[in-house]
C-alpha positions in Angstrom: -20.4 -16.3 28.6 -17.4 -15.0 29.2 -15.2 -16.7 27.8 -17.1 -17.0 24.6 -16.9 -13.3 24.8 -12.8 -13.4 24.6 -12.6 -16.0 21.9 -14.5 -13.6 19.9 -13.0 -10.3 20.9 -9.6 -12.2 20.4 -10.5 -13.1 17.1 -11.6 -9.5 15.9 -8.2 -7.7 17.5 -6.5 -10.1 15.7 -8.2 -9.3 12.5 -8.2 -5.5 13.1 -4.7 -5.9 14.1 -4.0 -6.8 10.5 -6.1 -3.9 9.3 -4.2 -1.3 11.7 -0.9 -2.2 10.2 -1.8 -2.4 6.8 -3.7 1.4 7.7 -0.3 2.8 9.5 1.5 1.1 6.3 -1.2 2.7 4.0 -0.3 6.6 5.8 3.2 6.1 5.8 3.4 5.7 2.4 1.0 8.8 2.3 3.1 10.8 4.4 6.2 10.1 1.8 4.4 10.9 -1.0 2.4 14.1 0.0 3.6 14.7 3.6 1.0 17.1 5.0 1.0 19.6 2.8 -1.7 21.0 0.4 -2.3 17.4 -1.7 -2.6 15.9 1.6 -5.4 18.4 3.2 -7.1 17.7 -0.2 -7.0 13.9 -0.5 -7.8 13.3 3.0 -10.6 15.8 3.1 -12.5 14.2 0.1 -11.9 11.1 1.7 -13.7 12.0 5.3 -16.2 12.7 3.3 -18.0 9.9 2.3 -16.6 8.2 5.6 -18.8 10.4 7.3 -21.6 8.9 5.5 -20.5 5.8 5.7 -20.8 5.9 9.5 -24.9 6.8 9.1 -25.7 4.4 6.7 -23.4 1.5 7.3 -21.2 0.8 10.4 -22.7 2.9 12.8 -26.8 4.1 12.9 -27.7 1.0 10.4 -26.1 -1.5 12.2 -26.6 -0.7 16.1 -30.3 -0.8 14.6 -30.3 -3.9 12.4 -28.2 -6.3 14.4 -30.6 -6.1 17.6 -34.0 -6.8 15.0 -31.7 -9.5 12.9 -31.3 -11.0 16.1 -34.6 -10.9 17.4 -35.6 -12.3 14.4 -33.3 -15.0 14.2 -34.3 -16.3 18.0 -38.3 -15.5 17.6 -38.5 -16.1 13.9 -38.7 -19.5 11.5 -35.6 -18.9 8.8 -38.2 -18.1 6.0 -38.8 -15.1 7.6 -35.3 -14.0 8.3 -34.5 -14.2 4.4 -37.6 -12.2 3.7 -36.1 -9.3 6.6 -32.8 -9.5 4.9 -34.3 -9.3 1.1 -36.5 -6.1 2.1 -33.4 -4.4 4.2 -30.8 -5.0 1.5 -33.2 -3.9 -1.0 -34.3 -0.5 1.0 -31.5 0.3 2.3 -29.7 -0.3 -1.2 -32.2 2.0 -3.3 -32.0 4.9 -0.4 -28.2 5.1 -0.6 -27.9 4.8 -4.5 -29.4 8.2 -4.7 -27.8 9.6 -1.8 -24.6 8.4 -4.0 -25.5 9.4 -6.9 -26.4 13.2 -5.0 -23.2 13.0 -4.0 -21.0 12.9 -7.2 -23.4 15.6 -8.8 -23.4 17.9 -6.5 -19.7 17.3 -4.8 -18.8 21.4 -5.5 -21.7 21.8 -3.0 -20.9 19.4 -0.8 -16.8 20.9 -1.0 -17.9 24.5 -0.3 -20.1 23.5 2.9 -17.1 21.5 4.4 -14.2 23.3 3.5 -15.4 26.3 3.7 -12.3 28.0 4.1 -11.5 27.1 0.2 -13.9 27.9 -1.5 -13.9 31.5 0.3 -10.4 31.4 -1.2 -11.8 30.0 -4.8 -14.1 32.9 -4.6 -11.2 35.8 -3.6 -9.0 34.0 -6.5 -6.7 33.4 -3.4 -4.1 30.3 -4.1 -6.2 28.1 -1.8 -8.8 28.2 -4.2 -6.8 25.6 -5.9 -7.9 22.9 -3.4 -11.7 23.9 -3.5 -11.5 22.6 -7.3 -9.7 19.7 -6.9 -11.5 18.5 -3.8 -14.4 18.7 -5.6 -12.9 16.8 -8.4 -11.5 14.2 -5.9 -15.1 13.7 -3.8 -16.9 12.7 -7.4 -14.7 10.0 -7.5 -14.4 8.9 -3.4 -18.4 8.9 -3.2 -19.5 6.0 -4.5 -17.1 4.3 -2.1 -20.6 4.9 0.1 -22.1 2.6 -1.9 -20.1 -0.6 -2.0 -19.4 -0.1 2.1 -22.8 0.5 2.9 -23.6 -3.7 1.6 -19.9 -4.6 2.9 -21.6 -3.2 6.8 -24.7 -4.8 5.6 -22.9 -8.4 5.1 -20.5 -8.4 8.0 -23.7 -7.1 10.6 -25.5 -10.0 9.6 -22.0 -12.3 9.7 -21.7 -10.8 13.2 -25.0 -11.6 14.1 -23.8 -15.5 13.5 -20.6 -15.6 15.1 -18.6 -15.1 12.4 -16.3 -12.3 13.3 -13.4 -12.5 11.5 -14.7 -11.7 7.9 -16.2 -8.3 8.8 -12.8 -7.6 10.8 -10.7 -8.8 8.2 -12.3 -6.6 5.6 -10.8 -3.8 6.1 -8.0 -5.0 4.8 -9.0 -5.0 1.6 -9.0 -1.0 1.2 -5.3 -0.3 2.6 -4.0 -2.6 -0.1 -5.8 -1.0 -2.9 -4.8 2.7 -1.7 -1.2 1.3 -0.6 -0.7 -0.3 -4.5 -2.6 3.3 -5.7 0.3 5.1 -4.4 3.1 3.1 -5.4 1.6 2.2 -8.8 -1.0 5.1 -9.8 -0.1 8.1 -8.1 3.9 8.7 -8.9 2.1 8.3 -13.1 -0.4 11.0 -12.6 0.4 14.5 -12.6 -2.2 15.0 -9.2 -1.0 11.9 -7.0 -3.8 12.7 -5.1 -6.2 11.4 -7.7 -4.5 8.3 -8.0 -4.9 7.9 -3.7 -9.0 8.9 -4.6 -8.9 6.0 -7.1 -7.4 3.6 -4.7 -10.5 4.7 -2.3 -12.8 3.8 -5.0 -11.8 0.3 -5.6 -10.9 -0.3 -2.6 -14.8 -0.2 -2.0 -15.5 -2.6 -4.5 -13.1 -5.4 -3.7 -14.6 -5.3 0.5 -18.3 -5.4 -1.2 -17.4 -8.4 -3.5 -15.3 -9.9 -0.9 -18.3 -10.8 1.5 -20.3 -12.4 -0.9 -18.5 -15.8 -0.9 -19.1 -15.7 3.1 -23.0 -14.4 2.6 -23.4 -17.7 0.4 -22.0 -20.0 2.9 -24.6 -18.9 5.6 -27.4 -19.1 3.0 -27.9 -15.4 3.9 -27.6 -13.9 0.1 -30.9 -12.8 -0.9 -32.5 -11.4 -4.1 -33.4 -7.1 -2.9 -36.7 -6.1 -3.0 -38.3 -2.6 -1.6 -39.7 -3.5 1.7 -40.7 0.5 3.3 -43.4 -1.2 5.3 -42.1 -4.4 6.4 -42.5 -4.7 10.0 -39.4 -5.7 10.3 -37.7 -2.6 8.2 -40.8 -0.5 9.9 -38.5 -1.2 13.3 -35.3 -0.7 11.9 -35.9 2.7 10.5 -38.1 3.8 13.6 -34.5 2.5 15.5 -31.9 3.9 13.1 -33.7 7.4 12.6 -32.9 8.5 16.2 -29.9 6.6 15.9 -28.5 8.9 12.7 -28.4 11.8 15.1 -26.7 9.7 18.0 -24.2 8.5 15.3 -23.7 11.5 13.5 -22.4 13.8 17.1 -19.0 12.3 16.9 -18.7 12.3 12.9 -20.3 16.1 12.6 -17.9 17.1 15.2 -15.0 15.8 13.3 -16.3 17.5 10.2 -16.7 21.0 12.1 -13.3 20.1 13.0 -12.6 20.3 9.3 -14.6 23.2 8.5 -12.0 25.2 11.1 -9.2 24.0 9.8 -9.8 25.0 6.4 -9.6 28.4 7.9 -6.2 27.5 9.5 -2.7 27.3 8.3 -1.7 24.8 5.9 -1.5 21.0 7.3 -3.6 21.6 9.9 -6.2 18.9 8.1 -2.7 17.0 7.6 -1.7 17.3 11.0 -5.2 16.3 12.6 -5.5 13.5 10.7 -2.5 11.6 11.0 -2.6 12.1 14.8 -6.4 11.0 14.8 -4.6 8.1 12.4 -2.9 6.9 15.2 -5.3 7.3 17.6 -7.8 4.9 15.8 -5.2 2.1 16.1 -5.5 1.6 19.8 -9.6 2.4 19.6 -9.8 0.0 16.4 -7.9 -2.9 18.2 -9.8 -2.5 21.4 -12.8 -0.4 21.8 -14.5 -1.5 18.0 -13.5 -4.7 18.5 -14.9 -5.1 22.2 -18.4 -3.5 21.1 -18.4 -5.6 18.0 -18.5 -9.0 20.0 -20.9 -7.7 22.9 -23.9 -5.7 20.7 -25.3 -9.1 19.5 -24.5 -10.8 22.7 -26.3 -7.8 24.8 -29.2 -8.2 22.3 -29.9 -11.8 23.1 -29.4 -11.7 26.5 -32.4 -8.3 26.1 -34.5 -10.5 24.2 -34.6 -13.8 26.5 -34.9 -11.3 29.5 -31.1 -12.5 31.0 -31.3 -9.2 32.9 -28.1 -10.8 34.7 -26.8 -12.2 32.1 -27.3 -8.6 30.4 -25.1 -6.9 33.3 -22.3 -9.1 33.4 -21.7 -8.8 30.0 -21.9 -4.9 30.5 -19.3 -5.2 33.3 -17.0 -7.8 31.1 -16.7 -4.9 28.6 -15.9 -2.0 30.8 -13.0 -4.4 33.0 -11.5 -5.1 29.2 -11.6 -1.5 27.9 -10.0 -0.4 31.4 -7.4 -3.1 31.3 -6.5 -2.3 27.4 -7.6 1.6 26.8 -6.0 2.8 30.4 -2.0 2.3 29.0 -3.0 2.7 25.5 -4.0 6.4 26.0 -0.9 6.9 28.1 1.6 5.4 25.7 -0.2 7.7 23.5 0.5 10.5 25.4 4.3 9.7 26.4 5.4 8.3 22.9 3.8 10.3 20.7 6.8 12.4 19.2 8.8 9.0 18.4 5.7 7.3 17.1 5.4 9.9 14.4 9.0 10.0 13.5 9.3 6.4 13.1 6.3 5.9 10.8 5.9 9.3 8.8 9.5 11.0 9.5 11.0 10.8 5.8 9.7 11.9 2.8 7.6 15.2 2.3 7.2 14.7 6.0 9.3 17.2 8.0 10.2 17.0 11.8 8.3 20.2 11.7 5.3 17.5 10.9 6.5 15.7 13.6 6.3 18.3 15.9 3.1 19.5 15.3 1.2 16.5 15.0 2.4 15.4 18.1 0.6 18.3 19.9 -2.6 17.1 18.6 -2.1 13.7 18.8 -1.5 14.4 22.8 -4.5 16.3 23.0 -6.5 13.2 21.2 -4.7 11.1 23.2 -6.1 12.5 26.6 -9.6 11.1 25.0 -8.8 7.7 24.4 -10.5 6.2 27.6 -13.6 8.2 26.9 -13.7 7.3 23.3 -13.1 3.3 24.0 -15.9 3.5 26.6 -18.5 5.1 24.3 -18.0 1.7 22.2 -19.1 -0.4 25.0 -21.5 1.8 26.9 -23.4 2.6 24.0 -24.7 -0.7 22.9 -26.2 -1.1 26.3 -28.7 1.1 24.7 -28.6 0.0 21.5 -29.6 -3.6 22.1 -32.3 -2.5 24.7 -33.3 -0.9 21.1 -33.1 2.6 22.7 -31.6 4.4 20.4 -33.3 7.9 21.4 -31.3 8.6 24.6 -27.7 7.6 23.2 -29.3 10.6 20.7 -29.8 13.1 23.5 -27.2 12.6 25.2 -25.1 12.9 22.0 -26.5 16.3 21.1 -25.7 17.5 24.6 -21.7 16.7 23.3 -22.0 17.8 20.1 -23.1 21.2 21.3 -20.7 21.2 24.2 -18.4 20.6 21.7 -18.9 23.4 19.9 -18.3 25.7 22.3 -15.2 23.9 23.7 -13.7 24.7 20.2 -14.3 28.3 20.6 -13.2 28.1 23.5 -9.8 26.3 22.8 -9.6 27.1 18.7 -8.6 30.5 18.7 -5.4 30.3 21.6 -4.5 27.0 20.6 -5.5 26.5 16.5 -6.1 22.6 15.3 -5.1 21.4 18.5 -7.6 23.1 20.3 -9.9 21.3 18.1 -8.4 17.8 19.3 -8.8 19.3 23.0 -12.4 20.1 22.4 -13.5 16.6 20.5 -11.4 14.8 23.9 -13.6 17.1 26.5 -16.4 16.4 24.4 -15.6 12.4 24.4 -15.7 12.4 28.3 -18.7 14.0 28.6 -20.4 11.5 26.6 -19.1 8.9 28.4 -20.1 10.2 31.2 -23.9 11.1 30.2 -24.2 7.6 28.8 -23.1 5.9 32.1 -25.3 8.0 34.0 -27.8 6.9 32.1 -27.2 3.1 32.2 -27.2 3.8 36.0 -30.2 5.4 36.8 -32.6 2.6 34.6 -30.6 0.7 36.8 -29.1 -1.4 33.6 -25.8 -1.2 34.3 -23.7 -0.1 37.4 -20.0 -0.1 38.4 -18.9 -2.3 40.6 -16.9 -2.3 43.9 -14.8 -4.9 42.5 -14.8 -2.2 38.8 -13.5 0.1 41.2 -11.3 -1.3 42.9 -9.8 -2.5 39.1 -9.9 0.7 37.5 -7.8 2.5 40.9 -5.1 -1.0 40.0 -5.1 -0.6 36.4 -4.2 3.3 37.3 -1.6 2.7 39.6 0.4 0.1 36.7 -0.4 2.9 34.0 1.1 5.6 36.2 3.8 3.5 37.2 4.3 2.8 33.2 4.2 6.2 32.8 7.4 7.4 35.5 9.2 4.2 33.8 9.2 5.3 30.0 9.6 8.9 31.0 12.8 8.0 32.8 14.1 6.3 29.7 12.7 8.3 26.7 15.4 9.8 24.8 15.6 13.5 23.9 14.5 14.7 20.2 18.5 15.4 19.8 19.0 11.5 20.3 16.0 10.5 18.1 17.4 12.7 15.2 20.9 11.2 16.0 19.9 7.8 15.1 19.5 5.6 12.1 15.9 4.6 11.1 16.7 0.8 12.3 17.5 2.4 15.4 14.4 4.2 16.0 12.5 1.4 15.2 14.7 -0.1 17.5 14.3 2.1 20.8 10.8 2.6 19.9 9.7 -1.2 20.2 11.9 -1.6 23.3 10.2 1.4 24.8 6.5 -0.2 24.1 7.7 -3.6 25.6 9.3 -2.2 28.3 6.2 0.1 29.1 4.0 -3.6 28.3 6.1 -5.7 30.9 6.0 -3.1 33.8 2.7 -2.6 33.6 1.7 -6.5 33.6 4.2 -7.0 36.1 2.5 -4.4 38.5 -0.8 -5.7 37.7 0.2 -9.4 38.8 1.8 -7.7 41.9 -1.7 -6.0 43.0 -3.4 -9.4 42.8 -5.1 -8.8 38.7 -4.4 -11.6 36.1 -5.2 -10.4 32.8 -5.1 -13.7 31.1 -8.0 -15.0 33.7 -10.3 -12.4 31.7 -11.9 -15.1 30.0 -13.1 -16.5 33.2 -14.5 -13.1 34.1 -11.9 -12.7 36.8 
């Protein structure tokens, strides 16, 4: 079980791993076109957008719905009947979200004033931020129907998933950092907005991951003709699943957008600043935590639906031992190397050391939630897959609202990174709620032997920590040195940080590479 477990989680890191350069590449060449000034707040605002949305209908409610009835259908059902669940989903699913698209682009000034607030206070005043209220409204009628084409890109790669093919969905991604990387070399420097060029990149971006599936859809024998299908039982399920799921879904993506809403408020960059921190934040959380819930969601599900309550637990257990072994020295490398991070990838440009400065602070304060997001990943599908998707909800409404009140708590002394504080506090107490819960339907609980891991994975982090801190150069060095020389120190920094804390797990008796054979 296991070690069918790693094959797969290996493939997918090494397929996000792809798409997390080409996305680091992608916002470098961002950061030295716009930096994170007022284009930058714009662009990246009508971009979270329909990302937002994207996490509802595609990646996140639809699928942690779908993939556990796909599956149960695919074990309980002959493969007539499967076609027919995948004909009425695609077809639902596809006529719900063409009109939530097509809502979109009409009413995008709407949409623009709700979000950012702050701008279109300013349009209103005739203040000069009211200059970014009209463009992101301009920009979001032509990032929206990027909803569209991902929502049938998550539709293809859940049911991909659902047969052990991994890679495709993991590797599509990849897709939409080349078209925005060639729409800022190419469009953008043309256009007298670069911005717009960067919102066209989004849009056909989109289209190339929708048409890139359907070669892969053909070879299952899985690409089927749409057809309404409300009251099939099988999109009956789904949508009794999903609803509750939406809301459980949405916490994270609503507090992110709140996050937004502040920050329109705040000084200029603040959007800029959060989101290249959050940026670099997703790269550990992509290559681990997405890529360790991906593999174990349809492997939970059929171990739920031929009653492997063991079988169930252990896979549970595999997850948590992998996120504790990967997220624990992820989040601390975070933490320690955020400043030369930043410098090395968005340090020239329009991006200042100023930037670099005060992204860092944010990033650190995201950082300190790295653990808690990562274990959401993996302790969340041990609902999903039970197809309980109304506790993961109230549990998630418990953070959201915490969450809210940790930003008033920590916005006003601390500005946008009190917002990164609040989304990290808010992180860990869903982690927390969601284990809790696990725990007491007696599902899932933490091992002696977890323990025992998580105290050794600690002490190598720590002792990672005391090593890179003792060898990190001061900001006077960094600024001293060539760009070959950053990248330089900064890589021997990451492996030096890598080898110690190997070497100190070996020492206290863990082999990583035995993970396969569930230690």
């Amino acid at each position: 079980m296991s070690k069918k477990l790693f094959k797969s989680g290996m493939i997918v890191s090494a397929m996000t791993l792809i798409s997390r350069v080409l996305g680091l590449v992608r916002d470098v060449v961002i950061a030295n076109l716009m930096g994170a000034g007022s284009s930058a707040d714009v662009f990246f605002f009508a971009n979270k957008i329909p990302n937002f949305l994207r996490r509802l209908f595609a990646e996140g409610a639809f699928a942690q719905a779908f993939v556990p009835v796909l599956t149960e259908y695919q074990e309980k059902h002959n493969a007539e009947e499967v076609r027919e669940l995948l004909s009425k989903v695609a077809g639902t699913l596809g006529i719900l979200v063409s009109v939530v698209t097509l809502l979109g682009v009409i009413a995008s000034p709407v949409l623009t004033a709700l979000f950012g607030g702050g701008w279109f206070l300013a349009w209103l005043n005739d203040e000069p931020n009211g200059e970014k209220f009209e463009l992101a409204s301009l920009m979001l009628k032509i990032t929206f129907p990027y909803l569209w084409f991902i929502t049938f890109t998550a539709l293809a790669g859940s049911i991909l998933n659902t047969r052990g093919r991994f890679a495709v969905s993991a590797f599509t991604p990849v897709f939409l950092n080349v078209a925005i990387i060639a729409a800022a070399i190419y469009l953008a420097p043309t256009l007298e907005k670069p911005e717009i060029g960067l919102a066209w990149g989004v849009f056909f971006g989109g289209v190339i991951q929708f048409l890139f599936q359907i070669p892969f859809l053909l070879r299952e024998k899985a690409l089927v003709k749409p057809s309404w299908g409300w009251h099939h039982p099988g999109v009956v399920k789904i949508r009794t699943l999903m609803i509750p799921a939406l809301f459980g879904v949405s916490v994270s993506q609503i507090n992110l957008l709140l996050d937004t809403f502040i920050a329109s408020f705040l000084v200029t960059g603040s959007i800029s600043w959060l989101y290249y921190s959050d940026r670099l934040l997703e790269f550990p959380l992509g290559l681990f935590g997405i890529a360790i819930a991906t593999v174990i969601l349809p492997a939970l599900s059929k171990r739920h639906v031929n009653a492997q309550d063991q079988g169930f637990s252990q896979t549970m257990d595999w997850g948590v031992k992998a996120i504790l072994l990967l997220g624990l020295p992820a989040m601390c490398g975070l933490i320690v190397l955020a400043k030369p991070m930043l410098m090395v990838l968005f340090m020239r440009g329009a991006f200042s050391l100023d930037d670099v400065n005060m992204a860092s602070y944010s990033l650190m304060a995201y950082g300190a939630g790295l653990l808690s997001f990562m274990l959401i990943k993996v302790l969340a599908p041990g609902y999903y897959s039970r197809q309980d998707t109304k506790t993961p909800v109230r549990y998630g409404i418990i953070a959201m609202v915490s969450n809210m009140g940790f930003n008033l708590i920590f916005a006003i002394p601390f500005g946008y990174v009190g917002l990164a504080i609040a989304t990290s506090m808010s992180a860990l107490l869903n982690a927390g709620l969601l284990y809790r819960g696990l725990h007491r339907a007696g599902v899932y609980q933490v091992s002696k032997q977890t323990l025992l891991f998580f105290i050794k994975t600690l002490v190598a982090a720590s002792l990672m920590v005391m090593v890179l801190l003792f060898q990190l150069p001061i900001i006077e060095q960094w600024l001293a040195m060539s760009f070959g020389e950053r990248v330089m120190t900064l890589s021997g920094l990451i492996g030096l940080g890598a080898v110690v804390y190997l070497l100190t797990m070996v020492l206290l008796g863990i082999r990583p590479w035995r993970m396969k054979a569930g230690f």
